[in-house]
C-alpha positions in Angstrom: 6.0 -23.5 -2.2 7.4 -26.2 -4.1 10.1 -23.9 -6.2 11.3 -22.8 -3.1 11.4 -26.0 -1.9 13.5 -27.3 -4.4 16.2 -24.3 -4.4 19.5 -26.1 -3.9 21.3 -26.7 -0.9 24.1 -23.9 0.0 25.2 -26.2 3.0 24.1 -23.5 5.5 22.1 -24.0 8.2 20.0 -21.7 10.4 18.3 -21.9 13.7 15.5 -20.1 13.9 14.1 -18.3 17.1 10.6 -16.4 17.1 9.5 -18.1 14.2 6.2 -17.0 14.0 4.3 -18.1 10.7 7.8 -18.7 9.0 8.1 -16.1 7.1 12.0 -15.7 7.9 12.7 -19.2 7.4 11.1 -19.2 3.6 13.3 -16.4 3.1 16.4 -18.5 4.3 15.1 -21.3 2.2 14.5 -19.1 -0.7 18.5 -18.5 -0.4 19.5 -21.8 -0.3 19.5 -22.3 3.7 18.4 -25.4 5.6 16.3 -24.2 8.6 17.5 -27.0 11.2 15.1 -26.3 14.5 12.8 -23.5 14.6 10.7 -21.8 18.1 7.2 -20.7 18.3 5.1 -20.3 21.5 1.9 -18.5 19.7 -0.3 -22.1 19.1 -2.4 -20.2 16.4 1.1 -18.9 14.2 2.7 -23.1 15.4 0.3 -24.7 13.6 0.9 -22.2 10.4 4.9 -23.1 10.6 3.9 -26.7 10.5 1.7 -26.5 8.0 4.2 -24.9 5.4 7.6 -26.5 7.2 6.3 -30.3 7.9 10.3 -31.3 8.2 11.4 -28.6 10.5 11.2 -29.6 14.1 9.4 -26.7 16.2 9.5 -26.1 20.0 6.5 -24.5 21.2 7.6 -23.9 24.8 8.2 -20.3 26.2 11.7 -19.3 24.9 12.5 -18.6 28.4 12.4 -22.0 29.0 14.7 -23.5 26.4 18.2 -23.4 26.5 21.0 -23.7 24.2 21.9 -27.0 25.1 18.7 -28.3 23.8 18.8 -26.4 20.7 22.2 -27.9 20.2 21.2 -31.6 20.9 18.4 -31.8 18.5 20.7 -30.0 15.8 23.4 -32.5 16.4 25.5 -29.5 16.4 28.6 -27.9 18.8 28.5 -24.5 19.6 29.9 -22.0 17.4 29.0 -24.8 14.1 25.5 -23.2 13.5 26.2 -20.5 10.5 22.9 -18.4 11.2 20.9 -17.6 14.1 17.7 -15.5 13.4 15.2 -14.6 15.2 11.8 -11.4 15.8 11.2 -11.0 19.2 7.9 -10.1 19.7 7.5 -6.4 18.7 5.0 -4.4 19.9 6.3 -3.1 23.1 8.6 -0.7 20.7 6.3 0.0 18.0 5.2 3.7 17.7 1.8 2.0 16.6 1.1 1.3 20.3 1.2 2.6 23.7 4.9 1.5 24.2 6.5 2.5 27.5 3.5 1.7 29.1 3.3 -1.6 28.8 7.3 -1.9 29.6 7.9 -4.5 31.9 3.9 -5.4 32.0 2.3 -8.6 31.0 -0.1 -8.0 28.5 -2.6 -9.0 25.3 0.1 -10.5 22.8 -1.6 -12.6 19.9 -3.6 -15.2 21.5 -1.9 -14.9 24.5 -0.9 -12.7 27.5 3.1 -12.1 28.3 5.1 -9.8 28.8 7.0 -8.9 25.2 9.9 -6.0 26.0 12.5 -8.3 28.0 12.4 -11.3 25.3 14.9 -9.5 23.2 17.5 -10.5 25.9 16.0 -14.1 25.4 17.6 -14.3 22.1 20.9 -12.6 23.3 21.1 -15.6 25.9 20.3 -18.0 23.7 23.2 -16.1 21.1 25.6 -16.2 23.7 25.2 -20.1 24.3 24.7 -20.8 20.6 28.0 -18.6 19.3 26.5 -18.9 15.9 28.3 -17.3 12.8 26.1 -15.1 11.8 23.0 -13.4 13.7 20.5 -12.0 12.9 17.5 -10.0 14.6 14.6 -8.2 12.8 12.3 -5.9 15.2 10.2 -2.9 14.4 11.9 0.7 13.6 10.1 2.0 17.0 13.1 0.7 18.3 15.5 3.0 17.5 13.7 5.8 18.1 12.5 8.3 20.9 12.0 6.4 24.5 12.8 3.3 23.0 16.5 4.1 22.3 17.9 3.1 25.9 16.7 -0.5 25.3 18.4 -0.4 22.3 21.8 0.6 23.0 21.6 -2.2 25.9 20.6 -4.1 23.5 23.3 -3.3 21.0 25.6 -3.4 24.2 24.9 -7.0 25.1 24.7 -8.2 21.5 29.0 -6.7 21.3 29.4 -8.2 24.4 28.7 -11.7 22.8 31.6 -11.8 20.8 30.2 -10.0 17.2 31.0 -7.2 15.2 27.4 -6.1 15.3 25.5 -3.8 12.1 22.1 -2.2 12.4 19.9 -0.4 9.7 16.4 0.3 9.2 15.3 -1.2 5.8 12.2 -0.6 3.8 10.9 -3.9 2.4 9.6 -1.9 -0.4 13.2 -1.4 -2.0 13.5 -5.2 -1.5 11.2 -6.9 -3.8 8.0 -6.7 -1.4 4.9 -4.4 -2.6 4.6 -3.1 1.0 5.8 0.0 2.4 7.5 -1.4 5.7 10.4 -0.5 7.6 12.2 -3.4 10.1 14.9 -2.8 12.4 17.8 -5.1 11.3 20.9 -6.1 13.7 23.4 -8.5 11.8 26.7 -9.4 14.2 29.1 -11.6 12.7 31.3 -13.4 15.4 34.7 -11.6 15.6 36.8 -14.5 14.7 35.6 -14.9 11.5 37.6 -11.4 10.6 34.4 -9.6 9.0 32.1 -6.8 9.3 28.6 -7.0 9.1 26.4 -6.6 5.4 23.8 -5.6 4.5 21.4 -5.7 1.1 21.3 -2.7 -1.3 18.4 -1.2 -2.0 17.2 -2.8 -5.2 16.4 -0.3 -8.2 13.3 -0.5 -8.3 10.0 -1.1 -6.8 6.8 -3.4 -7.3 3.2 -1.2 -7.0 0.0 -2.8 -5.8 -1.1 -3.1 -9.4 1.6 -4.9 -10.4 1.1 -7.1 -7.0 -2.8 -7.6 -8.1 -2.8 -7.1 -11.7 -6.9 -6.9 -11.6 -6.7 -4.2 -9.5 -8.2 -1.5 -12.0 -8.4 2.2 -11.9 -12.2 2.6 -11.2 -14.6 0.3 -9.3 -15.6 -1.9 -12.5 -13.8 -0.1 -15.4 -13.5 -1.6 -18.4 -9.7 -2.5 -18.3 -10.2 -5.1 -16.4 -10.2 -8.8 -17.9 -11.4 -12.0 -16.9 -7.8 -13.6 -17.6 -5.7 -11.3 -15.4 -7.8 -12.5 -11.9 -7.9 -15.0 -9.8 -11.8 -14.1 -10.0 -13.7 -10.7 -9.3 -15.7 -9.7 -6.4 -19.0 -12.2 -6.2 -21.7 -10.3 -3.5 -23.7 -13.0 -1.4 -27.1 -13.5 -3.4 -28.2 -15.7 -6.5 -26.3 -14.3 -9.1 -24.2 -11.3 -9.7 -24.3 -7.6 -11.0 -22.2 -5.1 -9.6 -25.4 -2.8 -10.4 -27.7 -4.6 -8.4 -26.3 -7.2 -6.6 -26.2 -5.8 -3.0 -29.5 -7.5 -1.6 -28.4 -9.1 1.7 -30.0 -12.4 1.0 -28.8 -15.0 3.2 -26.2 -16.7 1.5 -26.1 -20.3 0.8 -23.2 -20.5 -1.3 -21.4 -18.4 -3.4 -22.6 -18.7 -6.7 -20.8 -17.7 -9.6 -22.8 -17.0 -13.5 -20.6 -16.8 -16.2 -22.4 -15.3 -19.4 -20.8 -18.1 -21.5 -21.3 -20.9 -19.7 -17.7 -21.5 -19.5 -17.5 -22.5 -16.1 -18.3 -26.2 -15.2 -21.2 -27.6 -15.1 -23.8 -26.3 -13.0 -23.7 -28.3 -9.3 -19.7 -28.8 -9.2 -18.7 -27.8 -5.6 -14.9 -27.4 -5.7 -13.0 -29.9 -3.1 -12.0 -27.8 -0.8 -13.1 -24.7 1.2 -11.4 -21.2 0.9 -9.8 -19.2 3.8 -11.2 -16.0 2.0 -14.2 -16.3 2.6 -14.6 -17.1 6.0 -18.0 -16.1 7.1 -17.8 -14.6 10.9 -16.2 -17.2 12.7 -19.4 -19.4 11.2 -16.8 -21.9 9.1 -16.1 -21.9 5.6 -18.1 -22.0 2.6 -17.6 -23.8 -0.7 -18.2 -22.0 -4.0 -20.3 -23.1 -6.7 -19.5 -22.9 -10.6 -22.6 -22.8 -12.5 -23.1 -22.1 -16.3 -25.9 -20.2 -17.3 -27.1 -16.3 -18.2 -26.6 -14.6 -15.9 -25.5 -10.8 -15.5 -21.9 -11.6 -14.5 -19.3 -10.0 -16.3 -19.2 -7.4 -19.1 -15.8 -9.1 -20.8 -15.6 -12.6 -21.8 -13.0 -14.8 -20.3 -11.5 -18.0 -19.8 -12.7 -20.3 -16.5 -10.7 -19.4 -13.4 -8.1 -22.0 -12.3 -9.2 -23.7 -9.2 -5.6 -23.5 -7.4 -5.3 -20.0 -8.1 -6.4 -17.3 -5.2 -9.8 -17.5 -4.3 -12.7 -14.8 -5.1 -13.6 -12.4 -3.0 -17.1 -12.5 -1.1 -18.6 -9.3 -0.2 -22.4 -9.8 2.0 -24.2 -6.5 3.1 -26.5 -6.5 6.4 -27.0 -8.6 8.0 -24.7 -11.2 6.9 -21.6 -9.1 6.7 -18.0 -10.7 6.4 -15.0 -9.9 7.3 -13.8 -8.2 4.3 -17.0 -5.7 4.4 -17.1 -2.3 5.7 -20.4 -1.4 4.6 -22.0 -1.3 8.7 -19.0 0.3 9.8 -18.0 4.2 9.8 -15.1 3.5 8.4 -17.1 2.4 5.7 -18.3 5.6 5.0 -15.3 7.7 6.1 -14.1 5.8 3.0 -15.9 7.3 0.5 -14.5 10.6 1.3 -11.0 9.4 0.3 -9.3 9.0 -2.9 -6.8 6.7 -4.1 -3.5 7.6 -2.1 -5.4 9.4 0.5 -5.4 8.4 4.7 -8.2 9.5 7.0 -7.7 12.4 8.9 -10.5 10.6 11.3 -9.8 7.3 11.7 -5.9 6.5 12.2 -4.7 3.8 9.9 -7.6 3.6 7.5 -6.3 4.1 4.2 -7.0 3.7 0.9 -3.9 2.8 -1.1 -2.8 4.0 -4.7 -2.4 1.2 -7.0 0.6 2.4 -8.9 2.8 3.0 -5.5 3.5 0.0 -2.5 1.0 -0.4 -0.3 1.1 1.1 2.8 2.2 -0.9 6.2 0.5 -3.9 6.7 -0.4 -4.3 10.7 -1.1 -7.2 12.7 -4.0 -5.9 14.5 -6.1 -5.1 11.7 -8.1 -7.6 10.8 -11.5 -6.7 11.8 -13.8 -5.1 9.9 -14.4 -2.2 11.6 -11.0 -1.7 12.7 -9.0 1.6 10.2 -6.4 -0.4 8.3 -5.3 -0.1 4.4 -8.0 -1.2 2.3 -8.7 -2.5 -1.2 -7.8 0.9 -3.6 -10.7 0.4 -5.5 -13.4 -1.0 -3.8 -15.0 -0.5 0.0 -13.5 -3.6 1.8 -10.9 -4.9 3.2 -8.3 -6.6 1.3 -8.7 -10.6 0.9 -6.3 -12.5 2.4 -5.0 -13.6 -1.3 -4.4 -9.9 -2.0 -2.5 -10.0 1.7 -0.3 -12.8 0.8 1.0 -11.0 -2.4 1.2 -8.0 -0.7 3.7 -9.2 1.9 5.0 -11.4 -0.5 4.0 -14.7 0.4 3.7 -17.5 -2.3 -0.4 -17.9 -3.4 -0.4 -21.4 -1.8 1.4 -20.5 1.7 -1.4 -22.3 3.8 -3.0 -20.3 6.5 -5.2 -21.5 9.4 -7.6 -19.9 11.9 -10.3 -17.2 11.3 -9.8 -14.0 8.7 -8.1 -11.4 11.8 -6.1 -14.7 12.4 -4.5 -15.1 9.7 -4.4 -11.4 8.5 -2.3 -11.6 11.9 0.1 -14.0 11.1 1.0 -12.0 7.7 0.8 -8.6 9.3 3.8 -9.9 11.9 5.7 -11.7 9.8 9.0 -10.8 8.0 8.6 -10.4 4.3 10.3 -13.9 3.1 11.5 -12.1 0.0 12.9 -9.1 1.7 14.9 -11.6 4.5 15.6 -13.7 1.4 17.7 -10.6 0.5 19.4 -10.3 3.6 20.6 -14.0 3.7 21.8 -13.8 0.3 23.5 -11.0 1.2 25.4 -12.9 4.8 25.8 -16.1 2.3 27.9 -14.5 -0.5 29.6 -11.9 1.1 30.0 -12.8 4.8 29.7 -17.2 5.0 30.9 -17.9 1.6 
């Protein structure tokens, strides 16, 4: 977080609508951008933004409420000075995920809240309209352009031209775009007509990043020997006293997390590291510390070098009854998992599949976060992935602070835009639209 903090300053500056976690925003900062004022009315995703954007002033209000006016005030801006607009109205109404149509003009289960989702699109037009930025930009699901959706979407499109802007759209898959993930995003860019330009948009990079090289201790069997000591932030520790991936699954109630290391190169036994790990999140029960000890014990069949404190935390599987979030022993996806190889999805349980390491993982969703609930999993062993592994995954720096419980904060990454793929897009409006 601190490299992209210190990126220099292109002179451009964004307002950001919809903000969620700020995912879009470290894209734009990534780029060079100053995010002036940002908007978040989920309290669990505002007090994510503040943690990772302390200087960036954030309205929580409904963005029905605020008007441009406002936005304009605290900038210390005129309309039609702000170079970027951005902003992800709330998706789900169009995503072919969900029930869709349905729930049009409904209030319903959104995050933490209840609203109603499919009319806030024309919340961002209004506050586009009053704004007159340069440069817009809206991200939204790829549900949108297709089947019963399209008729919001060409109103949509409609009332975005009707703004004043030469408006672009295109579906782009974040896995051309430097993110390890599978996942296509609706993209509208307009550019105000009397700047004399069309809309951009990025070119599909040549290449693309796999899960392995994403989590390079990702190995091709369970516990095969290519796997080192040096190349993980740790391995998998199993609630109990010590550990053996023979023998290990005992469902003692865990204490701690203890951690042998056959050479005793770990510090000394007793240190309790300073600060608790999201990761491992025990059932909504709070957060446990781990403790380093030296000693004998059966832990790892390679010798390797102590694991740095500040990098992602381990991984801690429990069995019955003290299951945690990343487990999927108790549940029959659990077993429907075995069935599957790498590269594989259940023909039984929609969504749950077990990812190849040498392609991008599959789609990362929001609601996903339970246990028991079909999702992508780890591609080599049965549990869900960590929410380290999730933050390289949907490439999100290791030390982007997340708050709340595991489904929480697999929530907040699950919605948010990739900051390297928008980090694409802005450099792509900077150099060849605002420059």
């Amino acid at each position: 977080m601190a490299e992209i903090a210190a990126v220099p300053d292109n002179g451009l500056r964004v307002v950001s609508t919809f903000s969620g976690c700020g995912g879009s925003c470290l894209g734009y900062r990534m780029a060079g951008y100053q995010v002036l004022w940002a908007s978040e009315f989920i309290p669990a995703a505002a007090e994510v933004y503040r943690a990772n954007h302390p200087t960036t002033p954030l309205d929580t209000r409904d963005i029905r409420k605020v008007q441009p006016a406002e936005i304009l005030a605290a900038t210390g801006l005129q309309a039609g000075e702000v170079d970027v607009v951005e902003g992800s109205p709330p998706c789900a109404s169009f995503s072919t995920a969900g029930k869709r149509e349905k729930h049009w003009g409904k209030a319903k289960p959104y995050s933490d809240t209840v609203q109603r989702t499919d009319d806030l699109f024309f919340e961002y037009i209004r506050l586009i309209e009053g704004l007159q930025p340069k440069v817009f930009v809206a991200e939204n699901v790829s549900g949108l352009v297709k089947g019963v959706a399209k008729g919001y979407f060409l109103e949509i499109l409609a009332r975005l031209k009707a703004c004043g802007y030469r408006v672009g759209v295109k579906v782009l898959d974040a896995q051309w775009l430097g993110v390890p993930q599978a996942r296509q995003r609706t993209i509208f860019i307009g550019v105000r007509e009397d700047l004399g330009k069309d809309p951009v948009f990025p070119k599909p990079l040549p290449y693309r990043y796999s899960l392995r090289e994403a989590l390079p201790w990702v190995v091709r069997g369970k516990y095969g020997p290519a796997w080192k000591a040096s190349d993980a932030p740790s391995p998998t520790v199993s609630a109990g006293m010590s550990y053996n991936p023979a023998t290990s699954h005992q469902g003692l109630e865990l204490v701690e997390a203890v951690i042998h290391d056959t050479k005793g190169q770990f510090p000394s036994a007793g240190d309790v590291t300073d600060r608790p790990c999201p990761a491992i999140t025990v059932m909504g029960q709070g957060q446990f510390k781990v403790r380093l000890t030296g000693g004998t014990g059966a832990a790892f069949a390679e010798k390797g070098r102590a694991y740095d404190l500040d990098q992602p935390c381990p991984t801690i599987l429990g069995t019955k009854p003290n299951q945690f979030e990343v487990g999927m022993e108790r549940f029959a996806i659990g077993k429907e998992w075995d069935k599957l190889r790498p590269g594989e999805a259940s023909g039984k349980y929609f969504n749950l599949v077990r990812p190849h390491p040498d392609q991008p993982c599959p789609t990362i969703c929001a609601s996903h976060g339970h246990p028991g609930v079909a999702s992508v999993t780890h591609p080599t062993e049965k549990r869900k992935l960590t929410i380290a592994e999730l933050k390289r995954i949907c490439a999100f720096p290791d030390d982007f602070v997340l708050t709340g419980t595991y489904s929480q904060q697999w929530e907040r990454l699950g919605r948010a835009v990739p900051p390297v793929m928008m980090a694409w897009v802005a450099r792509t409006i900077r150099d060849e639209i605002l420059s």
